[in-house]
RODO-2510 file (C-alpha; in nm, 4 decimals, decimal comma):
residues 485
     n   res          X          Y          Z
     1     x    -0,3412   -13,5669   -10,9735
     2     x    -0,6989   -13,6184   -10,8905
     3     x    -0,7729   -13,8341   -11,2236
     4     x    -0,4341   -14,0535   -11,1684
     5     x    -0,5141   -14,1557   -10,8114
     6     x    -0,9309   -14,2485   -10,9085
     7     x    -0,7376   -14,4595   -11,2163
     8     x    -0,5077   -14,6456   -10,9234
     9     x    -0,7621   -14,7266   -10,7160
    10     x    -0,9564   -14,9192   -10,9845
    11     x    -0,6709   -15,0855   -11,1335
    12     x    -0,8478   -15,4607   -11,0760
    13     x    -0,7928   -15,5992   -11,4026
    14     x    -1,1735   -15,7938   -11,3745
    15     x    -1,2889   -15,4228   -11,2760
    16     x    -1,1098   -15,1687   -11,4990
    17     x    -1,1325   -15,2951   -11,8915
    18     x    -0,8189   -15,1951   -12,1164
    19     x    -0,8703   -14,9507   -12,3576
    20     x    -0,5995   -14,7682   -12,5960
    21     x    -0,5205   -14,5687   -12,3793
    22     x    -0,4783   -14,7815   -12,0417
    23     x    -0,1695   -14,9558   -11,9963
    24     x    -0,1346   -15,3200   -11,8714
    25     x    -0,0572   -15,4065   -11,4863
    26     x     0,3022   -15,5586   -11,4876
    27     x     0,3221   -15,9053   -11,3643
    28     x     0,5323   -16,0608   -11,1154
    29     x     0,8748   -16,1878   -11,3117
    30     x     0,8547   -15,8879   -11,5478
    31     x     1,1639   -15,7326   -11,4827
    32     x     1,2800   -15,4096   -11,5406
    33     x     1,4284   -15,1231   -11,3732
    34     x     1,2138   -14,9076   -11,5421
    35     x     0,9165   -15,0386   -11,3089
    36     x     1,1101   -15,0754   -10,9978
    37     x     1,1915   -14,7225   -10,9712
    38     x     0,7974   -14,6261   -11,0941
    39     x     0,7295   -14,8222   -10,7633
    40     x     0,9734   -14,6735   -10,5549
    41     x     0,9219   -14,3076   -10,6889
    42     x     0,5211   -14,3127   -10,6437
    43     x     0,4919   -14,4825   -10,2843
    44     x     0,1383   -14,6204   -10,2859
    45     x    -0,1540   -14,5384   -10,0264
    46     x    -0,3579   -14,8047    -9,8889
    47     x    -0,6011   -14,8107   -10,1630
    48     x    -0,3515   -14,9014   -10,4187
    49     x    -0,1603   -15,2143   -10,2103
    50     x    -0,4608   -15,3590   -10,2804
    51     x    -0,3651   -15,4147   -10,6575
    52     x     0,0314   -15,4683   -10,6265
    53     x     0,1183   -15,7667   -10,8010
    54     x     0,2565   -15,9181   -10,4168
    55     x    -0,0376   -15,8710   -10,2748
    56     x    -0,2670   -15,9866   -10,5524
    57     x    -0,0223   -16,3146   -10,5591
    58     x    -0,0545   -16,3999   -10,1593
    59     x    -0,4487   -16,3640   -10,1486
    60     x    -0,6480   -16,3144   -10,4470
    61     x    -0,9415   -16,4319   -10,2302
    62     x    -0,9015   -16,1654    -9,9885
    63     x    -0,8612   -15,9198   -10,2577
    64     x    -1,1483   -15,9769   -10,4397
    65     x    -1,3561   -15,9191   -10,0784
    66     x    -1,1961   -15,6156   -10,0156
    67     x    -1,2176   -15,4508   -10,3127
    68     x    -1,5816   -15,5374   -10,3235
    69     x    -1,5898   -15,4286   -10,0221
    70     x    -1,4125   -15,0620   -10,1114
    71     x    -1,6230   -15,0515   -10,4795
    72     x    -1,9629   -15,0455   -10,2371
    73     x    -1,8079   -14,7822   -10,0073
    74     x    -1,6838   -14,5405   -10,2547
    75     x    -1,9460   -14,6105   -10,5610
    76     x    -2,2615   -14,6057   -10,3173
    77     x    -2,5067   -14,3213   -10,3730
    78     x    -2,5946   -14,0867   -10,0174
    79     x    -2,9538   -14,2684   -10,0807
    80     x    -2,7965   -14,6198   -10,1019
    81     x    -2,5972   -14,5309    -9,7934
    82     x    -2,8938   -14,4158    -9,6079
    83     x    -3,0084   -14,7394    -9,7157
    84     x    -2,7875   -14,9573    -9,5761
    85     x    -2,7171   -14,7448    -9,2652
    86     x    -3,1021   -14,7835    -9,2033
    87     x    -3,0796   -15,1833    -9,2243
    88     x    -2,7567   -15,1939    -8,9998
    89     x    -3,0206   -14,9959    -8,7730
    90     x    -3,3358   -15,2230    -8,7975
    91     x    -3,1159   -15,5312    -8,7264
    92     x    -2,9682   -15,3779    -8,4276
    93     x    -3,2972   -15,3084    -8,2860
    94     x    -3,3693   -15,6567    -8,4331
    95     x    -3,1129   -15,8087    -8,2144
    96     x    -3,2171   -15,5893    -7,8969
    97     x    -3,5828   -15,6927    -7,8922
    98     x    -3,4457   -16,0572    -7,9064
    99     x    -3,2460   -16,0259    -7,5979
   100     x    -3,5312   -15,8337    -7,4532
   101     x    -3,7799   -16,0615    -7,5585
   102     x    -3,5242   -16,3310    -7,4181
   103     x    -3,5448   -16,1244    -7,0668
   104     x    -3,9112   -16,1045    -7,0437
   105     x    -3,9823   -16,4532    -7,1261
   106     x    -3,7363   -16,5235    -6,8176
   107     x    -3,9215   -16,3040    -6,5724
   108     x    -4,2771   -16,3750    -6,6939
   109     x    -4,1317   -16,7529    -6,6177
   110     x    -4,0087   -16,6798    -6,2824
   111     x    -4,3430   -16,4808    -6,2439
   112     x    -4,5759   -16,7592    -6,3269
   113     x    -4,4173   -17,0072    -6,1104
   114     x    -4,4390   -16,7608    -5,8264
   115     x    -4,7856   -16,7389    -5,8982
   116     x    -4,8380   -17,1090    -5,9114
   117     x    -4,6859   -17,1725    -5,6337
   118     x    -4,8780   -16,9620    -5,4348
   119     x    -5,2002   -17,1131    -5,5815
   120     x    -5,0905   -17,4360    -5,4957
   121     x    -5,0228   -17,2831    -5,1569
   122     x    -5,3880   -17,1878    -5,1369
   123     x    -5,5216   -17,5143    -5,2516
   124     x    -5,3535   -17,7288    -4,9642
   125     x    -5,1308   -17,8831    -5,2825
   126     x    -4,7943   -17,7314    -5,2643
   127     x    -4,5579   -17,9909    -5,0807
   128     x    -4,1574   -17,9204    -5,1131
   129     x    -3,9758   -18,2525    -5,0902
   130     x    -3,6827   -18,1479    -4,8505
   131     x    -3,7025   -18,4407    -4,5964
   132     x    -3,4618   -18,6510    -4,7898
   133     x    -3,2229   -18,4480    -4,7637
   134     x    -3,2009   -18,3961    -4,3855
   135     x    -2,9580   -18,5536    -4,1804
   136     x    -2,9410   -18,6276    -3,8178
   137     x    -2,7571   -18,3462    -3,5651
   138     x    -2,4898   -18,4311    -3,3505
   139     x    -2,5736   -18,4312    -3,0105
   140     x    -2,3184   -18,1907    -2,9449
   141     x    -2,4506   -17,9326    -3,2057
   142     x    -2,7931   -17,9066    -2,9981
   143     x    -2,7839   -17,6084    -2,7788
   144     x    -3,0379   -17,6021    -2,4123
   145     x    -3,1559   -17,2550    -2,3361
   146     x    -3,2522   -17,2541    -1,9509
   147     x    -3,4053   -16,9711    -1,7484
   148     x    -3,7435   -17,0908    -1,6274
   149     x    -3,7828   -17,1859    -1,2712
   150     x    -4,0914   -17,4425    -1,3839
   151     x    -4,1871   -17,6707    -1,6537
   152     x    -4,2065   -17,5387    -1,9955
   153     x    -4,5715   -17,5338    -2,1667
   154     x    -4,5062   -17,3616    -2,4745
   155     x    -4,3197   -17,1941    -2,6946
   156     x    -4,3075   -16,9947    -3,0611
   157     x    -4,0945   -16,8253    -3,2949
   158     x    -4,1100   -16,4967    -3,4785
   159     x    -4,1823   -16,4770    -3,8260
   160     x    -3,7960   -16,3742    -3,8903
   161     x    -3,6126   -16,6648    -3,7294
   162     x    -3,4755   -16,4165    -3,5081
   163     x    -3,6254   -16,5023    -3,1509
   164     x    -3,8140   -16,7543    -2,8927
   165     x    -4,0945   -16,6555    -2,7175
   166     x    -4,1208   -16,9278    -2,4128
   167     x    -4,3685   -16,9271    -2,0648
   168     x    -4,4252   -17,2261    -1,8485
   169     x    -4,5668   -17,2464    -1,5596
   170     x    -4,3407   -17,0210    -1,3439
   171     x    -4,6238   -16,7885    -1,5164
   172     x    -4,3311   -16,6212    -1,6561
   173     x    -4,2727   -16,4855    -2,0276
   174     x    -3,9553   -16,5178    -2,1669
   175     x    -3,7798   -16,3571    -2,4728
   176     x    -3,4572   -16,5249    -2,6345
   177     x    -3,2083   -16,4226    -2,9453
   178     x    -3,1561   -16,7481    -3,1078
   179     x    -2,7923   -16,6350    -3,2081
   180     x    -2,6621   -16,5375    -2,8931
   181     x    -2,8838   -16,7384    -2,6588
   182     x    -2,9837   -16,4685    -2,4154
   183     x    -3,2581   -16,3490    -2,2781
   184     x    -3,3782   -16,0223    -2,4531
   185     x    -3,6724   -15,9515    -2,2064
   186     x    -3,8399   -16,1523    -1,9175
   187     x    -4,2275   -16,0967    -1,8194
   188     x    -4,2185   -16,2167    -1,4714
   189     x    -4,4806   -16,3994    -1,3324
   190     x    -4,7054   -16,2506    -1,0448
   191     x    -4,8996   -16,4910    -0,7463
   192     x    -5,2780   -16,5757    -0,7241
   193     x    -5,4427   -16,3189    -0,5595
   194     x    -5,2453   -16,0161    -0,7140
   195     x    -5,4320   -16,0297    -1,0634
   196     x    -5,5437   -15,6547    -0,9797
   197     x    -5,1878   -15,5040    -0,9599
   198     x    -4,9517   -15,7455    -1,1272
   199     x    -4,9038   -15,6735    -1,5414
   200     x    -4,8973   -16,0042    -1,6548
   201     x    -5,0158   -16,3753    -1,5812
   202     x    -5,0639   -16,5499    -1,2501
   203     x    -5,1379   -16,8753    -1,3628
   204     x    -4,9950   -17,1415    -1,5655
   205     x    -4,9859   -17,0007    -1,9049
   206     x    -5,0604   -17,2777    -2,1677
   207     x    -5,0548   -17,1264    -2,5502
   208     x    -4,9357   -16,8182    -2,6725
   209     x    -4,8753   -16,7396    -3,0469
   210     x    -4,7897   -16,4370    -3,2932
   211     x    -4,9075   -16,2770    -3,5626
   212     x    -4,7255   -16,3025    -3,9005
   213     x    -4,5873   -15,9513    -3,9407
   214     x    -4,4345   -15,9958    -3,6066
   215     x    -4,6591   -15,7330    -3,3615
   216     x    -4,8479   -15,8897    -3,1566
   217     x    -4,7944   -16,1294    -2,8648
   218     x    -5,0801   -16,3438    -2,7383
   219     x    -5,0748   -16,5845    -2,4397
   220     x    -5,3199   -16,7490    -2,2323
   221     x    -5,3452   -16,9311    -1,9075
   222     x    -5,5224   -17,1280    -1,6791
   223     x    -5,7395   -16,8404    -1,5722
   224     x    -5,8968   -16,8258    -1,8432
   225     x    -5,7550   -16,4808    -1,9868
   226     x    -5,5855   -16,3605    -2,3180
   227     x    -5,3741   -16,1315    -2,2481
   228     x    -5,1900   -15,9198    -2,5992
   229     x    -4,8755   -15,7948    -2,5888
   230     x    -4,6311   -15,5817    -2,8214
   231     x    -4,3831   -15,8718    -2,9335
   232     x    -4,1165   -15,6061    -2,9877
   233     x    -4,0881   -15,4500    -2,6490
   234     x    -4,2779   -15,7400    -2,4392
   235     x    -4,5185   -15,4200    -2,3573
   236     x    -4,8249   -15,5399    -2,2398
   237     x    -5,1325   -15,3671    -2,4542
   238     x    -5,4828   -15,5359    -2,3094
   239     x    -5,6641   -15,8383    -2,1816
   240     x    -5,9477   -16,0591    -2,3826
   241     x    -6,1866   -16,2299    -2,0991
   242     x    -6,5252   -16,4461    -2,1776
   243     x    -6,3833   -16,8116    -2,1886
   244     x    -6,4807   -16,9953    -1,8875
   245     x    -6,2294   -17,2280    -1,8383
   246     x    -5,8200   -17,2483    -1,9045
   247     x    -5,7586   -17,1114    -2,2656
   248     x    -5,5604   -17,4187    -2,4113
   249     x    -5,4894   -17,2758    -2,8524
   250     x    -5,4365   -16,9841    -2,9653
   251     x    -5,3370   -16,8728    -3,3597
   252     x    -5,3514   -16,6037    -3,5821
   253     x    -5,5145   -16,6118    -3,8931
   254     x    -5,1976   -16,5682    -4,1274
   255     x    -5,1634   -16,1938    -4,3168
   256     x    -5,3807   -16,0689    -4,0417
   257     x    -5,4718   -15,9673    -3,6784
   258     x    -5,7891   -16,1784    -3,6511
   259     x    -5,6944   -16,4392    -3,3565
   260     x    -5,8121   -16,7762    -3,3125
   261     x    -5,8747   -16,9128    -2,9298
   262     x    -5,9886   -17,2844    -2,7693
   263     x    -6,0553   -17,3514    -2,4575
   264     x    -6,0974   -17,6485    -2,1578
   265     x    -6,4742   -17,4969    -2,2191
   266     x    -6,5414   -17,6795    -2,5753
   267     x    -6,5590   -17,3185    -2,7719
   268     x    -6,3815   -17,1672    -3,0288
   269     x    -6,3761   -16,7515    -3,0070
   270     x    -6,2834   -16,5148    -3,2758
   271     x    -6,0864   -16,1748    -3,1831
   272     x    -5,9993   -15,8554    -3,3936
   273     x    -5,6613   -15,7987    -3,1763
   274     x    -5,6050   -15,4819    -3,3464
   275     x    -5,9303   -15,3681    -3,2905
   276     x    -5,9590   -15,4833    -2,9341
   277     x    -6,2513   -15,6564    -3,0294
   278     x    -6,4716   -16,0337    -2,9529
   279     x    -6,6028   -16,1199    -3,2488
   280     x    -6,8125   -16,4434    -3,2379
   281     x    -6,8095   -16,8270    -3,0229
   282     x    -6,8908   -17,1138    -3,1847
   283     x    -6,9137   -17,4647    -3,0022
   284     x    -6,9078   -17,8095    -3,0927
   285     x    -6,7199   -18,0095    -2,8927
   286     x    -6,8136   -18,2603    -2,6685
   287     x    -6,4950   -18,2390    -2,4424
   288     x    -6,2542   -17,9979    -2,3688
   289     x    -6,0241   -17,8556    -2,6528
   290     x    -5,6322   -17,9512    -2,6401
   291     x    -5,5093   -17,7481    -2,9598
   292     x    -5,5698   -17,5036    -3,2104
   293     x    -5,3911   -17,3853    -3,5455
   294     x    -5,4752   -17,2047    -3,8155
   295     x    -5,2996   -17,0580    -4,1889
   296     x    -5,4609   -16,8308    -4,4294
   297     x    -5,7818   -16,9119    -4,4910
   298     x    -6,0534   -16,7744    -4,2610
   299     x    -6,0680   -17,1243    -4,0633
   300     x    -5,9159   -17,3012    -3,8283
   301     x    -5,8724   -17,6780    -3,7157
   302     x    -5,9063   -17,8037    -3,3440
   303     x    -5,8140   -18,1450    -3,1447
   304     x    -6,1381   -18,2047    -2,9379
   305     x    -5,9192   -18,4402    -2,6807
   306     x    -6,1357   -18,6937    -2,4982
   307     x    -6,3962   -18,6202    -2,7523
   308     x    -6,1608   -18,8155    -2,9950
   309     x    -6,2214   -18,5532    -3,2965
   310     x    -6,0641   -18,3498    -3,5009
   311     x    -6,2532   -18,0277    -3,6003
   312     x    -6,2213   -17,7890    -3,9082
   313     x    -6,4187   -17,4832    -3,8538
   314     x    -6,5634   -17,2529    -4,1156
   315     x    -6,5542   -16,9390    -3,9723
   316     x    -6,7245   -16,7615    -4,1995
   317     x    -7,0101   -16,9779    -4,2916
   318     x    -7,0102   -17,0612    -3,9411
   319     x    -6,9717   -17,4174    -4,0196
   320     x    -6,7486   -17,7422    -3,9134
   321     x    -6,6567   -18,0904    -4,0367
   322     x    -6,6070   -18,3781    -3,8081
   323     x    -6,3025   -18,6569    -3,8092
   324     x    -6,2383   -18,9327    -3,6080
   325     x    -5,9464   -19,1503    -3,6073
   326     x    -5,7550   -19,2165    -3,2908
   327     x    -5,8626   -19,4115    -3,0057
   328     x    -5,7258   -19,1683    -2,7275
   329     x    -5,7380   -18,8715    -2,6239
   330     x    -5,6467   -18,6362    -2,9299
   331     x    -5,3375   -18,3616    -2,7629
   332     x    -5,2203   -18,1966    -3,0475
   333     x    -5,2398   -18,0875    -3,3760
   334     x    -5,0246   -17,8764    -3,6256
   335     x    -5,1537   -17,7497    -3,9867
   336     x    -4,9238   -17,8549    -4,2209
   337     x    -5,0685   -17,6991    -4,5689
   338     x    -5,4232   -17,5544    -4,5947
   339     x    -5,5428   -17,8589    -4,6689
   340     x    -5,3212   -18,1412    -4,4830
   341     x    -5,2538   -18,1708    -4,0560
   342     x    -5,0900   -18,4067    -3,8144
   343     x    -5,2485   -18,4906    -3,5019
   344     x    -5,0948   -18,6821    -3,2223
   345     x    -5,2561   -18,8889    -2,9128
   346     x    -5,2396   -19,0235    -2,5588
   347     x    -5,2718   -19,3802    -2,7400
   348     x    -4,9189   -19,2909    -2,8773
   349     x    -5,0044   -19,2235    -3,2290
   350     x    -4,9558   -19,0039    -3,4682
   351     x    -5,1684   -18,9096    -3,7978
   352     x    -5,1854   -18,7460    -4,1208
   353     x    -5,5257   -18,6025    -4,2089
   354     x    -5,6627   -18,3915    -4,5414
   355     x    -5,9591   -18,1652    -4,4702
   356     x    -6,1817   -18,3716    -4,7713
   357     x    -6,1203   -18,7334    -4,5635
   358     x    -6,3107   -18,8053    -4,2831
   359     x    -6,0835   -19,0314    -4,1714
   360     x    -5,6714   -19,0192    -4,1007
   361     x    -5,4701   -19,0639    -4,4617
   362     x    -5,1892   -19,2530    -4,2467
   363     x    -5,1250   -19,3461    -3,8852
   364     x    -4,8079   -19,4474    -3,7223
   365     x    -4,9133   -19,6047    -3,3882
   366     x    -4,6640   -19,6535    -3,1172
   367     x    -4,4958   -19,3765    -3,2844
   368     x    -4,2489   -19,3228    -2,9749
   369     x    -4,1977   -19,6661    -2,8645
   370     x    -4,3182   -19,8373    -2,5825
   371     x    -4,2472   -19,8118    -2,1579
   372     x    -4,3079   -20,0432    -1,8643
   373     x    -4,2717   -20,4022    -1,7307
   374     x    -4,2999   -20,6483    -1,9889
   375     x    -4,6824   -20,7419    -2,0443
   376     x    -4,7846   -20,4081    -1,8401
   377     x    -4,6199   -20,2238    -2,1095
   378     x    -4,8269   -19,8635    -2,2133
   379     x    -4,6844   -19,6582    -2,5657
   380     x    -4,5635   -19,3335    -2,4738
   381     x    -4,8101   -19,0662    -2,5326
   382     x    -4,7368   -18,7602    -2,8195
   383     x    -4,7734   -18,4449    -2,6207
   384     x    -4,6669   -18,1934    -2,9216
   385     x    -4,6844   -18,2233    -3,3096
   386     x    -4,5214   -17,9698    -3,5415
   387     x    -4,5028   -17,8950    -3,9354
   388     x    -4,2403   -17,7216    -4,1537
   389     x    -4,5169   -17,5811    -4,3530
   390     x    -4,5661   -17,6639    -4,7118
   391     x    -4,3123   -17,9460    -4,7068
   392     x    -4,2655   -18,3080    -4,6733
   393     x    -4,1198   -18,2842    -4,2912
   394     x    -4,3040   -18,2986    -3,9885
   395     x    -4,2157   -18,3842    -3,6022
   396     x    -4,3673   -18,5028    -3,2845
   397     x    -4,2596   -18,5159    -2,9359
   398     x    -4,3026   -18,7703    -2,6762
   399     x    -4,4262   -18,7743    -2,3358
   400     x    -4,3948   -19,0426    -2,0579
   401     x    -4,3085   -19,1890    -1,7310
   402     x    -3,8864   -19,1641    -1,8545
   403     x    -3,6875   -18,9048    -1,8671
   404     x    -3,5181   -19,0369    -2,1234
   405     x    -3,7997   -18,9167    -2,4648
   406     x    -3,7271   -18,7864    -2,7695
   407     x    -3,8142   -18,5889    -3,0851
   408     x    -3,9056   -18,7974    -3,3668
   409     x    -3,8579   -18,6097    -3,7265
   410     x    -4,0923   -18,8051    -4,0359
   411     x    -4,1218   -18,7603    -4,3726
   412     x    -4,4573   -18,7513    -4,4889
   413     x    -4,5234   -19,0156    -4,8072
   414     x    -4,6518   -18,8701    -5,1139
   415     x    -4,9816   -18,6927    -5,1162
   416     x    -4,9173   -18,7394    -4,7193
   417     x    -5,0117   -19,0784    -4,7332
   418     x    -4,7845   -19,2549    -4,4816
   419     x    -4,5255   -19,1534    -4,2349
   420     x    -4,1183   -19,2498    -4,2692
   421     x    -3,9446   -19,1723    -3,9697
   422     x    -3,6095   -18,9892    -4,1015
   423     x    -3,4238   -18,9704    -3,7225
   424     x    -3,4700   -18,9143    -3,3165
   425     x    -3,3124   -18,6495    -3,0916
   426     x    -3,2857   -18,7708    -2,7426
   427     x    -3,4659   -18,4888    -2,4743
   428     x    -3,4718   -18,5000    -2,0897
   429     x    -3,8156   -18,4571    -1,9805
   430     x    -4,1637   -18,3646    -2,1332
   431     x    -4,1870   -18,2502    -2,4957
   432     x    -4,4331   -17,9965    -2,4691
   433     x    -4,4339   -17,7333    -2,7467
   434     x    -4,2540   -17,8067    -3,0675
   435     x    -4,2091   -17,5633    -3,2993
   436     x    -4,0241   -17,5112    -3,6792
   437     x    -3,8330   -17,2386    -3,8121
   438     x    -3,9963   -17,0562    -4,1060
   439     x    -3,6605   -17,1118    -4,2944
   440     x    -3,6457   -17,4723    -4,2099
   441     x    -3,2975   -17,4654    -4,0639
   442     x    -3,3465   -17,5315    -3,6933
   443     x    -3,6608   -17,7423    -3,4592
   444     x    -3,6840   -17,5994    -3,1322
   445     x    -3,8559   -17,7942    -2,8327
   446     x    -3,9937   -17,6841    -2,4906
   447     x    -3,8965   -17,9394    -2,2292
   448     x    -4,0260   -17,9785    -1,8964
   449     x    -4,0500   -18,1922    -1,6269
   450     x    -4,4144   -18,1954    -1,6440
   451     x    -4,6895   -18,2428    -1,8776
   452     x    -4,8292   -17,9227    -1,9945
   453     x    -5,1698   -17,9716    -1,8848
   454     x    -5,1086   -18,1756    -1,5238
   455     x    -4,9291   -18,3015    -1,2567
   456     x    -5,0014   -18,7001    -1,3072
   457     x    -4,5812   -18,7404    -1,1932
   458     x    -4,2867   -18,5305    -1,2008
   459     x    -3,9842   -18,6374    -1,3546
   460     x    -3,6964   -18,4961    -1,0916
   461     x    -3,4446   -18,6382    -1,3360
   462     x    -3,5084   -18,4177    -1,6242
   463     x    -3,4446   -18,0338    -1,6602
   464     x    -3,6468   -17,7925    -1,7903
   465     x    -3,4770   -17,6302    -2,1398
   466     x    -3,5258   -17,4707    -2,4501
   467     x    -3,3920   -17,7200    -2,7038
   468     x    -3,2594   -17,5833    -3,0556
   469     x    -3,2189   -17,8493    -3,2702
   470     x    -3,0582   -17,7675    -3,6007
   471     x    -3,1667   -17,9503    -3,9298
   472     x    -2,8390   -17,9739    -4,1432
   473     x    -2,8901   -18,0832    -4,4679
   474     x    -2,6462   -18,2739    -4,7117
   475     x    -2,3891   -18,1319    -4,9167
   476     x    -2,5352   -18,0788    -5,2278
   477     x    -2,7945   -17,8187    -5,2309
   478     x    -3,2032   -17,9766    -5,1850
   479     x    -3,4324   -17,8938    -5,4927
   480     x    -3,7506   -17,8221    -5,3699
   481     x    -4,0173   -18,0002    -5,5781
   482     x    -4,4084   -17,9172    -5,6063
   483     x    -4,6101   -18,1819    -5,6278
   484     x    -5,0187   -18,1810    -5,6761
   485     x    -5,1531   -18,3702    -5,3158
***
C-alpha cells in the first residue's frame, strides 16, 4: 500500500520517467470503462488531484508550482529544512529591525527637532509664525471680570492658563478662574498706618509676577516693599525691604526662584525667594525705572523711563548694555525671545529691539492714533506692551485723555524687523497691564480709570475690568514655522 501511494504522488509525467514496468497516465478522451471505475474504486487524496488529467487540463501552470512546491516539502532533508526554516527566521528578524529601524529614525527625528528648537529658543532665534492666522474677536465674545473698587495696575497669569492674578490700587489682591470667572481668593487691602497688623499691602501695588512652576506670588507697591506669597492658597510667606522708593518690575528668572526687581530708585535687586534671601543691587539708570522682564538666561532687560533707555543687564558678569531709541519717556517693555523685546512710550510709539543693536530694529510711531483739537493734537501714549513668547505676535495698549482706547495686536516682520498691525479691540479706560496666555489662545488686559503710575485725570466714563480677549484663529489648523532671526 505504502509503495502504490509514494508511486501516485509522483505520477508528473516531466517528474516520474516510464520504465517497463510503469504504465502510462490516461489522457483526457481515452475512453474506457475500465478507467472510469479504476477512478471511482480508488478515490484519490489530495496529493494525487494534483495529477488527474482535469486538473492537469485547467492549470498546468498552477500544477507545475505546486508540485514543486510538494517535491521540496516531501524530498527535503531535516538539514535542508533546518535550512530553510533558519532563513524564513533571519528575514523575519530582517523585516522587524526595518520597522524598528523605521521607528527610531521617527523618534530620533522628533527628538532632534525638540532639541533644536529649544536651542533656537536659547539663542533668541526661534520665532513661530502664528500671527497670520489670527483673526479679530467679536466684541461680544470678550468677557469683563470686575471686582476691584480702584483702578487696575497690573495683572499676570499662571503658568497653566488656569488663573488671573490682578491688584490695583484698592491695594487689594485678587485671584480669578478664567473658566468660570470668579473670584477664587481676595487679599484685601489694609489703610496707611496699619502696616504693623494688616497681612498684606497698604499702598498702591504696581507689579507683581510668578514664578514658572507656579509657587510663588510676588507683588510690590508704592511703599517700597516685596511682599511673597504662596500662589496656590494666596498665603502670605515674607516681605523683601531695601528699595527706597515704589518698586515698579518685578520677574522671575524662568526655571527658577531667583527674582528680578526695579524700582522709582534707578536699581535693579536680585532675590533668592526660596531662600529668603537679597542677593546683589546694581544701578545704572539715570531716572527712575518703569519696567522689568526677564526669560531664562541669568539677565534681565529694563525701560529706564525719562532716562529714554533701554537696559540689558548681565547679572552675572555684573554688566549692562545701553539703547536708545524713543524720544519719550520709555513705560514699558515685554521680552519677546531671549534675544528680541518691544518697548512702548509716552511719545506714542512702539519698538522692536534685538539685544546685539543699539538702536530699535523697527518703530511704529503714533502707534494708537492721535487725540485733541485739530493742530493741538498729542498721540496717545502706550502704557503696556506684551509678547506671546517665541512667536511673531505681540500687543500694546493705549493710554489717554478718552475713554474710548484700545488694544492693538501686530505682527512682527521677519527677523522682527517692522511692525503690521493685524486688528484693535476697543477698551474703556487705561490699558495698564497686558498680558498673553502661555498657550496663545486668549490676551487679557487690566483696565482702569487711571494711569498706573498717577493721577494726571480720571476718566469717570470708563470702568475698571479685567478684559479676556480671546485670539481665535482660522479654520484650518496654523503651522508653526522656525525661522533663524
Amino acid at each position: 500500500m505504502s509503495s502504490s501511494f509514494f508511486i501516485k504522488a509522483k505520477q508528473n509525467p516531466k517528474l516520474v520517467k516510464k520504465g517497463k514496468n510503469t504504465a502510462a497516465p490516461k489522457r483526457k478522451g481515452d475512453g474506457g470503462s475500465d478507467g472510469k471505475s479504476q477512478l471511482r474504486a480508488k478515490k484519490p487524496n489530495k496529493y494525487n488531484e494534483e495529477i488527474s488529467s482535469d486538473s492537469e487540463t485547467e492549470g498546468p501552470v498552477v500544477s507545475k508550482k505546486r508540485q514543486a512546491s510538494e517535491e521540496n516539502q516531501y524530498d527535503e532533508t531535516p538539514q535542508e529544512k533546518k535550512l530553510r526554516l533558519a532563513k524564513l527566521y533571519l528575514e523575519q528578524l530582517k523585516e522587524e529591525e526595518e520597522v524598528k529601524a523605521d521607528d527610531d529614525f521617527f523618534e530620533t527625528d522628533l527628538i532632534a527637532g525638540r532639541l533644536q528648537e529649544e536651542v533656537l529658543e536659547q539663542k533668541g532665534k526661534l520665532q513661530r509664525l502664528i500671527a497670520k492666522d489670527l483673526l479679530a474677536p467679536d466684541v461680544s465674545e470678550i468677557r469683563v471680570l470686575r471686582g476691584h473698587k480702584l483702578p487696575i495696575t497690573c495683572l499676570v497669569i499662571t503658568p497653566d492658563d488656569k488663573c488671573i492674578f490682578s491688584a490695583a490700587k484698592d491695594c487689594s489682591i485678587i485671584k480669578w478662574n478664567i473658566e468660570s470667572g470668579k473670584k477664587v481668593h481676595t487679599i484685601p487691602g489694609g489703610r496707611k498706618g496699619t502696616e504693623e497688623r494688616h497681612v498684606g499691602h497698604t499702598a498702591h501695588i504696581l507689579c507683581m509676577a510668578v514664578s514658572s512652576d507656579g509657587k510663588y506670588l510676588a507683588t510690590g507697591d508704592m511703599n517700597k516693599l516685596i511682599m511673597i506669597w504662596e500662589a496656590e492658597t494666596c498665603k502670605h510667606l515674607y516681605k523683601f525691604t531695601g528699595h527706597k522708593g515704589p518698586v515698579s518690575g518685578l520677574s522671575f528668572r524662568r526655571g527658577t526662584h531667583d527674582l528680578y526687581s526695579a524700582s522709582h530708585d534707578r536699581s535693579v535687586k536680585v532675590w533668592n525667594v526660596a531662600e529668603n534671601a537679597y542677593v546683589e543691587t546694581l544701578f545704572g539708570h539715570q531716572d527712575a525705572i518703569t519696567g522689568l522682564d526677564s526669560l531664562s538666561r541669568e539677565c534681565c532687560v529694563t525701560a529706564g523711563g525719562r532716562d529714554g533707555t533701554v537696559r540689558v543687564w548681565k547679572i552675572a558678569e555684573e554688566s549692562q548694555l545701553v539703547f536708545h531709541g524713543h524720544e519719550g519717556s520709555i513705560d514699558c517693555i515685554q521680552l519677546i525671545n531671549e534675544e528680541h523685546m518691544i518697548t512702548g512710550a509716552d511719545d506714542g510709539s512702539v519698538s522692536l529691539w534685538s539685544v546685539n543693536k543699539k538702536k530699535p530694529l523697527g518703530t511704529v510711531k503714533q502707534a494708537h492714533g492721535r487725540h485733541g483739537d485739530a493742530g493741538l493734537e498729542q498721540p496717545h501714549w502706550v502704557a503696556s506692551v506684551a509678547a506671546l513668547q517665541n512667536s511673531d505676535t505681540v500687543a500694546s495698549g493705549a493710554s489717554g485723555c478718552s475713554h474710548n482706547s484700545q488694544v492693538n495686536v501686530w505682527k512682527c516682520g521677519q527677523n522682527y524687523r517692522g511692525l503690521e498691525l493685524l486688528f484693535s479691540v476697543p477698551v474703556s479706560g487705561f490699558v495698564n497691564s497686558l498680558k498673553f496666555s502661555s498657550s496663545g489662545q486668549f490676551l487679557v488686559a487690566g483696565v482702569g480709570q487711571e494711569h498706573r503710575l498717577g493721577r494726571w485725570w480720571k476718566l469717570k466714563e470708563a470702568k475698571n475690568g479685567i478684559y479676556i480677549i480671546p485670539l481665535k484663529r482660522k479654520p484650518s489648523n496654523p503651522e508653526e514655522t522656525k525661522i533663524n532671526a
